[in-house]
N, CA, C and O atoms as a Tripos MOL2 file, in Angstrom:
@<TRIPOS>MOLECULE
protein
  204   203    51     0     0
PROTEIN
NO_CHARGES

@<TRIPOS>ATOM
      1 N          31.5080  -11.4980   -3.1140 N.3       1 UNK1
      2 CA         31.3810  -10.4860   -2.1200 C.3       1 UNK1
      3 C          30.1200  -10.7370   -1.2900 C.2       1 UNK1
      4 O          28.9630  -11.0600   -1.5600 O.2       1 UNK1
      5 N          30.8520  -10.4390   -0.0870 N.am      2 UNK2
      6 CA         29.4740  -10.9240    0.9710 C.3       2 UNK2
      7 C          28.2520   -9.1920    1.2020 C.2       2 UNK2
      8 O          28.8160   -8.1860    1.6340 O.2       2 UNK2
      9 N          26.5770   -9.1090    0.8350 N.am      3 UNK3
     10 CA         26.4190   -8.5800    1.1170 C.3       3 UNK3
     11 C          25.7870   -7.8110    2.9410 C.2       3 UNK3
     12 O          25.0200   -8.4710    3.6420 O.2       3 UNK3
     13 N          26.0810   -7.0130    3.1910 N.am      4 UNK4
     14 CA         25.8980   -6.7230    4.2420 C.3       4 UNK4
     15 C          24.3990   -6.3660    4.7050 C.2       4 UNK4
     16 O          23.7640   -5.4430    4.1970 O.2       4 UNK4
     17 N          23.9050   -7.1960    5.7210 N.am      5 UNK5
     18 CA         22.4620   -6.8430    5.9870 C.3       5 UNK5
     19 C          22.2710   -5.3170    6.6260 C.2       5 UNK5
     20 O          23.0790   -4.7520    7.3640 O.2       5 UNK5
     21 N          21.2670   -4.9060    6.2570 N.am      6 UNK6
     22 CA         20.7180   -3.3260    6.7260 C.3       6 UNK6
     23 C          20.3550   -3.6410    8.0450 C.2       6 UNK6
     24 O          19.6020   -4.4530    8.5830 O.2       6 UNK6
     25 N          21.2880   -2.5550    8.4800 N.am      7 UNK7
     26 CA         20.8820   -2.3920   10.0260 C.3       7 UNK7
     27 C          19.8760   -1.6490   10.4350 C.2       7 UNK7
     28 O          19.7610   -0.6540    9.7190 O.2       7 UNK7
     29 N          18.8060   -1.7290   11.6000 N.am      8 UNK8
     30 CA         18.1210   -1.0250   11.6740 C.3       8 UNK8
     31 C          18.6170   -0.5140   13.4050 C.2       8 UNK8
     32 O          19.0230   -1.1710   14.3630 O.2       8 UNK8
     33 N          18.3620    0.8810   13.2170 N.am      9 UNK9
     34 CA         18.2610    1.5370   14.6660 C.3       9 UNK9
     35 C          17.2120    0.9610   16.1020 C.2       9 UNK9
     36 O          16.0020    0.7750   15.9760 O.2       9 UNK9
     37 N          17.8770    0.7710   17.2550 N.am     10 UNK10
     38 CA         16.9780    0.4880   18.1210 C.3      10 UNK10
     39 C          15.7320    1.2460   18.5930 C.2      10 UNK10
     40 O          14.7560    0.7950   19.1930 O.2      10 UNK10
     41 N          15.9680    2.4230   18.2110 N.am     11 UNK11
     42 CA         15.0200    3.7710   18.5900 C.3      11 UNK11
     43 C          14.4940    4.1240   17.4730 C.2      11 UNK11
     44 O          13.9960    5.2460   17.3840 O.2      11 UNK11
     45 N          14.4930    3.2220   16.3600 N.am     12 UNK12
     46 CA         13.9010    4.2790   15.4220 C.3      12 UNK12
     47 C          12.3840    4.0900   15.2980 C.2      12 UNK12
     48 O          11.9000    2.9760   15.4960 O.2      12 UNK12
     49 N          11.6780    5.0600   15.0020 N.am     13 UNK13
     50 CA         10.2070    4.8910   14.9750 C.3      13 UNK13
     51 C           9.4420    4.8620   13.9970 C.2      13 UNK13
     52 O           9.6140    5.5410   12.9850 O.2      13 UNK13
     53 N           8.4570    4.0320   14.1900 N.am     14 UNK14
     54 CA          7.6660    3.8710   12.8030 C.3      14 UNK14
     55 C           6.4670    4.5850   12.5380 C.2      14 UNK14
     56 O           5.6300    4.9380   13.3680 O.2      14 UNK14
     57 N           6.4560    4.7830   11.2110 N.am     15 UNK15
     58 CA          6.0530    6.1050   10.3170 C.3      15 UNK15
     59 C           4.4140    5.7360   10.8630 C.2      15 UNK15
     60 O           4.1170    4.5660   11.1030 O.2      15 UNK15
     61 N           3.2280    7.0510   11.0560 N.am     16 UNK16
     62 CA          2.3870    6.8380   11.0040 C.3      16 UNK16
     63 C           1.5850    5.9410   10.1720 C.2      16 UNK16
     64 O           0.8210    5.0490   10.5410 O.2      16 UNK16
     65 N           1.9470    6.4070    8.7380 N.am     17 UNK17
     66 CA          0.7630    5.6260    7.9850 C.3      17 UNK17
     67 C           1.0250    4.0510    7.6700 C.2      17 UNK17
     68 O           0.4980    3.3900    6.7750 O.2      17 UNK17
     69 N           2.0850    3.5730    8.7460 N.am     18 UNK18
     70 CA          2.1160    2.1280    8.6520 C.3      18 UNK18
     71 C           0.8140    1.3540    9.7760 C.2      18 UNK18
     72 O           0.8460    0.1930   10.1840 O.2      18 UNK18
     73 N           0.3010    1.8530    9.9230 N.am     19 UNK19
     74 CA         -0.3210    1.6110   11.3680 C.3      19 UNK19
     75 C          -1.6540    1.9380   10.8940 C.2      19 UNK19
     76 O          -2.3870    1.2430   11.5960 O.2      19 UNK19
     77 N          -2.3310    2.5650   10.1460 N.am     20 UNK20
     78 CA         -3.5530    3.5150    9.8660 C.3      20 UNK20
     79 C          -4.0400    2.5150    8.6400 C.2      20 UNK20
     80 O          -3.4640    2.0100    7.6760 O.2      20 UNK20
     81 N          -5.3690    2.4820    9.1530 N.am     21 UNK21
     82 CA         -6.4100    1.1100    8.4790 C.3      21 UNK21
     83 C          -7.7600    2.2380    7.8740 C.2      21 UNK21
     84 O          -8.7830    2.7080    8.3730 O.2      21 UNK21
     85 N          -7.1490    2.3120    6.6960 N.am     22 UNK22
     86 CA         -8.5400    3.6210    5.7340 C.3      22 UNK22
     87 C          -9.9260    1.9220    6.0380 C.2      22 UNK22
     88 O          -9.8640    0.7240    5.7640 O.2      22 UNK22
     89 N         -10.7900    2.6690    6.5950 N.am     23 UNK23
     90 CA        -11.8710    1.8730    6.6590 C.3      23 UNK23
     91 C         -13.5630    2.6710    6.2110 C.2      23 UNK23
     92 O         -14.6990    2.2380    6.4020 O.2      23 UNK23
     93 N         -13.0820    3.9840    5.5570 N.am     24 UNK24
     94 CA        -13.9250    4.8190    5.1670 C.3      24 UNK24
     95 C         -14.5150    3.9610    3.9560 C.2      24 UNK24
     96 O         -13.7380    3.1830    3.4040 O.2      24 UNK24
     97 N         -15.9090    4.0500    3.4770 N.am     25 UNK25
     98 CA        -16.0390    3.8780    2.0430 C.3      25 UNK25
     99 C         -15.7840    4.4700    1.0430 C.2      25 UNK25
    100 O         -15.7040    3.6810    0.1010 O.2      25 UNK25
    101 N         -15.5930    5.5970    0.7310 N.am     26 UNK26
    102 CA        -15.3750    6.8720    0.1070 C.3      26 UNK26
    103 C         -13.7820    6.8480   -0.1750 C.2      26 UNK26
    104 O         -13.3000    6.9350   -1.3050 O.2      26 UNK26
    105 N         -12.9980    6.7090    1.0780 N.am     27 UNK27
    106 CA        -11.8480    6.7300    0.7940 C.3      27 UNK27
    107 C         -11.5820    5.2040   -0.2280 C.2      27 UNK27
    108 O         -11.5970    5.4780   -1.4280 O.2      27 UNK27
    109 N         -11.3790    3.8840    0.0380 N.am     28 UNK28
    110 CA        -11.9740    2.8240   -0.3820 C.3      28 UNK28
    111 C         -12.1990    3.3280   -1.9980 C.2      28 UNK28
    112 O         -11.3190    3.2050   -2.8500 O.2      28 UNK28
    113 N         -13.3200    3.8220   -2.2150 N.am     29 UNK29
    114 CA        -13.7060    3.8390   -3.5110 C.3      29 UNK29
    115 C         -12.9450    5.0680   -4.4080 C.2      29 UNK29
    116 O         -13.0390    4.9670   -5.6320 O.2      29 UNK29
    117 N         -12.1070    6.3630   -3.7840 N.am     30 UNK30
    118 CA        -11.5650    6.8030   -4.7670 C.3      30 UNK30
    119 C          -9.9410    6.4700   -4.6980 C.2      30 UNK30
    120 O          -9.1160    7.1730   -5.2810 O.2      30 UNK30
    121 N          -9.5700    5.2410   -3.8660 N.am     31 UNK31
    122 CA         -8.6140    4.7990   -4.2920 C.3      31 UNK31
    123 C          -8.5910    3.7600   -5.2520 C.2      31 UNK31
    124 O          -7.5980    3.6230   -5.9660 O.2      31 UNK31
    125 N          -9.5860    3.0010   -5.3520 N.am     32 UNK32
    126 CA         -9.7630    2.1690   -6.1220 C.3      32 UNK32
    127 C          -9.8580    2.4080   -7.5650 C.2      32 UNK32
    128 O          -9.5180    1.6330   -8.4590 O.2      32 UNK32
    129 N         -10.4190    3.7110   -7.6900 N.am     33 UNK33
    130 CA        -10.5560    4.3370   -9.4750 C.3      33 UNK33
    131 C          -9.2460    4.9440   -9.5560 C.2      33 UNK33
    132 O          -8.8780    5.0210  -10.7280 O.2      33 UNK33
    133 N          -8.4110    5.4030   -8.7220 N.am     34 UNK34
    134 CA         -7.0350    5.7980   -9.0980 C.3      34 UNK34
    135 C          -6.0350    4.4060   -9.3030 C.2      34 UNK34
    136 O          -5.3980    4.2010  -10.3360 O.2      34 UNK34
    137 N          -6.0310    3.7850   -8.4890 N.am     35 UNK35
    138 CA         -5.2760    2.7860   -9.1550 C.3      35 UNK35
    139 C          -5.6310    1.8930  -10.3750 C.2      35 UNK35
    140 O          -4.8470    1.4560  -11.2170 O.2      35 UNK35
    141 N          -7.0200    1.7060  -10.2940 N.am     36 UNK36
    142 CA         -7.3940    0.8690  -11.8170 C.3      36 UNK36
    143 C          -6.6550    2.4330  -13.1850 C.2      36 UNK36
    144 O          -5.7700    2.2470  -14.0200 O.2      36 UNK36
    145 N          -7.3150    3.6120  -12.9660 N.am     37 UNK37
    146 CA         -7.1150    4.1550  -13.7340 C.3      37 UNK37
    147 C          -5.3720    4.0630  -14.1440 C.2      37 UNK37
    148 O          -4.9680    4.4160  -15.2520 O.2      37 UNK37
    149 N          -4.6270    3.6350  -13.2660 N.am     38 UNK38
    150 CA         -2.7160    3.7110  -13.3190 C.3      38 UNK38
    151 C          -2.4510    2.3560  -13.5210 C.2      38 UNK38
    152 O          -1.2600    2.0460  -13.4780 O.2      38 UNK38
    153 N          -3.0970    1.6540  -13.6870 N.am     39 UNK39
    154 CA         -2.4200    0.1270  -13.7270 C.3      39 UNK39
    155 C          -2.8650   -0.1870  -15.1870 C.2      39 UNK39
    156 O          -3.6950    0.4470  -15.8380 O.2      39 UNK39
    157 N          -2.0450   -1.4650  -15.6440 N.am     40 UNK40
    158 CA         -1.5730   -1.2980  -17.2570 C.3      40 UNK40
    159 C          -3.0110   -2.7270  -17.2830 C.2      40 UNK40
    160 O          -3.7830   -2.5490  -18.2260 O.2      40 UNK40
    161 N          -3.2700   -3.6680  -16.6160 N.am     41 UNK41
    162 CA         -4.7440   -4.2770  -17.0230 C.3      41 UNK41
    163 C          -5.4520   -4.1770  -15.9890 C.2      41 UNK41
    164 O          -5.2370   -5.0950  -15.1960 O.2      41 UNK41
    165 N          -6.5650   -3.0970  -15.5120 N.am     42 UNK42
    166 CA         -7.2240   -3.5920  -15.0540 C.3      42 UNK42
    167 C          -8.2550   -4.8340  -14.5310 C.2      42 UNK42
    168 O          -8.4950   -5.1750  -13.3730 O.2      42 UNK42
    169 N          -8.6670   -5.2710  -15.5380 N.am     43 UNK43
    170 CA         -9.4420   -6.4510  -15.3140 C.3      43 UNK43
    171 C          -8.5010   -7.3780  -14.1580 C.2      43 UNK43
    172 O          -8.9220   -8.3470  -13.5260 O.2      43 UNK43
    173 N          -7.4940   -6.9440  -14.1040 N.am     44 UNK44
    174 CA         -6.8170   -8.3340  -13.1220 C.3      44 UNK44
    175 C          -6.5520   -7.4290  -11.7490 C.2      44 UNK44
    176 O          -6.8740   -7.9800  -10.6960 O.2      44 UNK44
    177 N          -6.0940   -6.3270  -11.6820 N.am     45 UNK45
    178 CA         -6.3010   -5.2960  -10.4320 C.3      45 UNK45
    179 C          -7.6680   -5.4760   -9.9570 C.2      45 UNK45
    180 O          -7.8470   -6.0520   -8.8840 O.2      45 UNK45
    181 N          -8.3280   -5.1850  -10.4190 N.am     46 UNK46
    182 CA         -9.9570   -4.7870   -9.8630 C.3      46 UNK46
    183 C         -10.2820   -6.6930   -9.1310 C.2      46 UNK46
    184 O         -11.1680   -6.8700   -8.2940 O.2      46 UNK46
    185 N          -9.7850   -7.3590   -9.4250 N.am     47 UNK47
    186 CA         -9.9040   -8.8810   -8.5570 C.3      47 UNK47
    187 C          -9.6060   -8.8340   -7.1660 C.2      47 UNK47
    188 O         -10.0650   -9.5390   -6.2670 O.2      47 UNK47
    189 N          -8.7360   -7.8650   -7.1070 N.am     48 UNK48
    190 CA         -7.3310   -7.2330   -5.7630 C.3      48 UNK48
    191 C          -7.9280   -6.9580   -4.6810 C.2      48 UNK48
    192 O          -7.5740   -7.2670   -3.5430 O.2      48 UNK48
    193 N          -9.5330   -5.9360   -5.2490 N.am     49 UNK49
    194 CA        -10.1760   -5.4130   -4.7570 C.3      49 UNK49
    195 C         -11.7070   -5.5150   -3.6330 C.2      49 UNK49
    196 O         -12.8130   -5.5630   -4.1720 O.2      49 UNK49
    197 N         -11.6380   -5.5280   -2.7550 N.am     50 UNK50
    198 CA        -13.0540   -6.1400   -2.1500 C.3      50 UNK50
    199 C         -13.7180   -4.9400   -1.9920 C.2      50 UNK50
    200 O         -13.1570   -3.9110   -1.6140 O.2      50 UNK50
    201 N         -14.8910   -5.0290   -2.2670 N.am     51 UNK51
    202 CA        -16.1700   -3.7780   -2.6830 C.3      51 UNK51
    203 C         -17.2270   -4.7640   -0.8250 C.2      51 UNK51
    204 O         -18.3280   -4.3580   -0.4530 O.2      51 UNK51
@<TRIPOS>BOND
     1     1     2 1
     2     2     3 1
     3     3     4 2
     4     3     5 am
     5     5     6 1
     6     6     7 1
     7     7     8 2
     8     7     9 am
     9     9    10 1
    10    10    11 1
    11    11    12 2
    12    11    13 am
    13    13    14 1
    14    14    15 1
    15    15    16 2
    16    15    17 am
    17    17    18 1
    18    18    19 1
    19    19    20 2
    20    19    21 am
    21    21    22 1
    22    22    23 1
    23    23    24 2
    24    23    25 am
    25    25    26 1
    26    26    27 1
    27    27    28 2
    28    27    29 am
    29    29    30 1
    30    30    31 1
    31    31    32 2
    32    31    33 am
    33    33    34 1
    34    34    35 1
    35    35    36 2
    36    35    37 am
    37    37    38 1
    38    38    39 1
    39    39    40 2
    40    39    41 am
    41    41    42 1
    42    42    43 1
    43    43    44 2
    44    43    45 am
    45    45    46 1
    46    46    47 1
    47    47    48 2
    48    47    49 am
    49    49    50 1
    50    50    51 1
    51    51    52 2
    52    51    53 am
    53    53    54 1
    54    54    55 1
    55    55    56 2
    56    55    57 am
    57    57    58 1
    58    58    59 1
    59    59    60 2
    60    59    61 am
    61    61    62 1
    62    62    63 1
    63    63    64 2
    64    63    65 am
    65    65    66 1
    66    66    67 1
    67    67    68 2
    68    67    69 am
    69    69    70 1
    70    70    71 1
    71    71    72 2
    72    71    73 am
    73    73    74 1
    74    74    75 1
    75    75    76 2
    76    75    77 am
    77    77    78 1
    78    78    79 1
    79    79    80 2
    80    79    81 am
    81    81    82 1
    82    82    83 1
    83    83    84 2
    84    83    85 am
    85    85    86 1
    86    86    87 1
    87    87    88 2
    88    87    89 am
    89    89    90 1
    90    90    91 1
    91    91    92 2
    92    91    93 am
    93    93    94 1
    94    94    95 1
    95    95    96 2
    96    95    97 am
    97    97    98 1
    98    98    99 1
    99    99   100 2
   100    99   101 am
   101   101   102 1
   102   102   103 1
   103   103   104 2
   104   103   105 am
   105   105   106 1
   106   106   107 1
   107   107   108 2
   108   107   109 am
   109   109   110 1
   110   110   111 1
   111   111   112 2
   112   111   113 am
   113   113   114 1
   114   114   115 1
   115   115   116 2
   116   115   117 am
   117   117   118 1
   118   118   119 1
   119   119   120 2
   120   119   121 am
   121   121   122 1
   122   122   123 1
   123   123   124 2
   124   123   125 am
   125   125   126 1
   126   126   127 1
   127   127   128 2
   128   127   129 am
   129   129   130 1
   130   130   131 1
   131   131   132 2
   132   131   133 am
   133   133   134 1
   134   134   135 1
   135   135   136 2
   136   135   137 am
   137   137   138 1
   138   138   139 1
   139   139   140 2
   140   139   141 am
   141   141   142 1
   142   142   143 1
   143   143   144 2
   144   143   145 am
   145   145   146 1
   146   146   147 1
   147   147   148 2
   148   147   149 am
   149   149   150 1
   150   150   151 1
   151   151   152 2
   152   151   153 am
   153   153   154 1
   154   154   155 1
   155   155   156 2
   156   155   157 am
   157   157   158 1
   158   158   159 1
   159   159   160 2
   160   159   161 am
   161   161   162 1
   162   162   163 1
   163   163   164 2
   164   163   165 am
   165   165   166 1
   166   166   167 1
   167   167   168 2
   168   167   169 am
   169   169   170 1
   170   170   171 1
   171   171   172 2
   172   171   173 am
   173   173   174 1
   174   174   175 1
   175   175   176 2
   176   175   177 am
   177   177   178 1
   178   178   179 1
   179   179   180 2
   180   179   181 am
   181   181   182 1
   182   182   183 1
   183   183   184 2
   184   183   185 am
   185   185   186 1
   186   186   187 1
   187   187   188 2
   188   187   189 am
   189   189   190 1
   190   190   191 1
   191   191   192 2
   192   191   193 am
   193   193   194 1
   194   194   195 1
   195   195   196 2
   196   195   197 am
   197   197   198 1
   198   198   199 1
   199   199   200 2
   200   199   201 am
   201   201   202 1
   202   202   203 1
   203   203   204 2
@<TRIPOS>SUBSTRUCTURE
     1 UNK1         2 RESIDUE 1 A UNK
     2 UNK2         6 RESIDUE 1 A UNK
     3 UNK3        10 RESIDUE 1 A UNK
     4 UNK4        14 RESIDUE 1 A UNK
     5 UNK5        18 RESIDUE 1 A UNK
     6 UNK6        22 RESIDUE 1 A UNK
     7 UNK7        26 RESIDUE 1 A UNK
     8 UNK8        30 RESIDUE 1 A UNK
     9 UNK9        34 RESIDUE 1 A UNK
    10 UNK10       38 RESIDUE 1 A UNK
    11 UNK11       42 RESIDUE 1 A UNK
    12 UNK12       46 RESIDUE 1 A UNK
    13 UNK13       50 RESIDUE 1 A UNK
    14 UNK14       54 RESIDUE 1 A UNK
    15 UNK15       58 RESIDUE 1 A UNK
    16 UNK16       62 RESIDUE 1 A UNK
    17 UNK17       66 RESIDUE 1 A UNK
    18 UNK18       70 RESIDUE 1 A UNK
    19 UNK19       74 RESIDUE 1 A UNK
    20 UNK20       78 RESIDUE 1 A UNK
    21 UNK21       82 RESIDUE 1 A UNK
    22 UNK22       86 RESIDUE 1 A UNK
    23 UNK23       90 RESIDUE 1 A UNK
    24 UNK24       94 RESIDUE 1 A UNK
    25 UNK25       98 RESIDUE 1 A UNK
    26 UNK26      102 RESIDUE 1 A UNK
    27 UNK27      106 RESIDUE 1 A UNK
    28 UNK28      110 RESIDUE 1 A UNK
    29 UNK29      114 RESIDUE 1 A UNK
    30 UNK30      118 RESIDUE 1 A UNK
    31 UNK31      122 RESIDUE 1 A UNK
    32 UNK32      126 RESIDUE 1 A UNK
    33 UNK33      130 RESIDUE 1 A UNK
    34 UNK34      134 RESIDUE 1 A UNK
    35 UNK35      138 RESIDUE 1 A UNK
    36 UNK36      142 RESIDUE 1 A UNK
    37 UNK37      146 RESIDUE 1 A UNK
    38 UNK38      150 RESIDUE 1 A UNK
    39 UNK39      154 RESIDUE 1 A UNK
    40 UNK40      158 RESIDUE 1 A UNK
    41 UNK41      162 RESIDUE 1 A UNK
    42 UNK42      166 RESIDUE 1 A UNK
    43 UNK43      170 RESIDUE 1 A UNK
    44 UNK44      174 RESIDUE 1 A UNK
    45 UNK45      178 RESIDUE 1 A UNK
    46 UNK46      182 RESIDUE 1 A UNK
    47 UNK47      186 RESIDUE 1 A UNK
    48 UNK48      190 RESIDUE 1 A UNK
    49 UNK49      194 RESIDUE 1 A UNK
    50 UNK50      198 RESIDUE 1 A UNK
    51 UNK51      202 RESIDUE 1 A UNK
């Protein structure tokens, strides 16, 4: 069976937060303790990361 590629709309518009560059430090740093805190090894996440 052949699968069928997803069509996308000519008009459709793209979502704000595809476009939006967090360049805060603050923001930056309490995303960074939420994801180490949710990820199963840190030590290899926190590499991911530029401080």
């Amino acid at each position: 069976m052949k699968r069928r590629e997803k069509k996308v709309s000519p008009g459709q518009m793209s979502l704000p937060w595809n476009r939006w560059e967090a360049n805060n430090f603050e923001i930056r740093k309490v995303a960074k303790q939420f994801v180490l805190a949710n990820c199963y090894d840190p030590k290899i996440v926190e590499q991911l990361f530029w401080d």
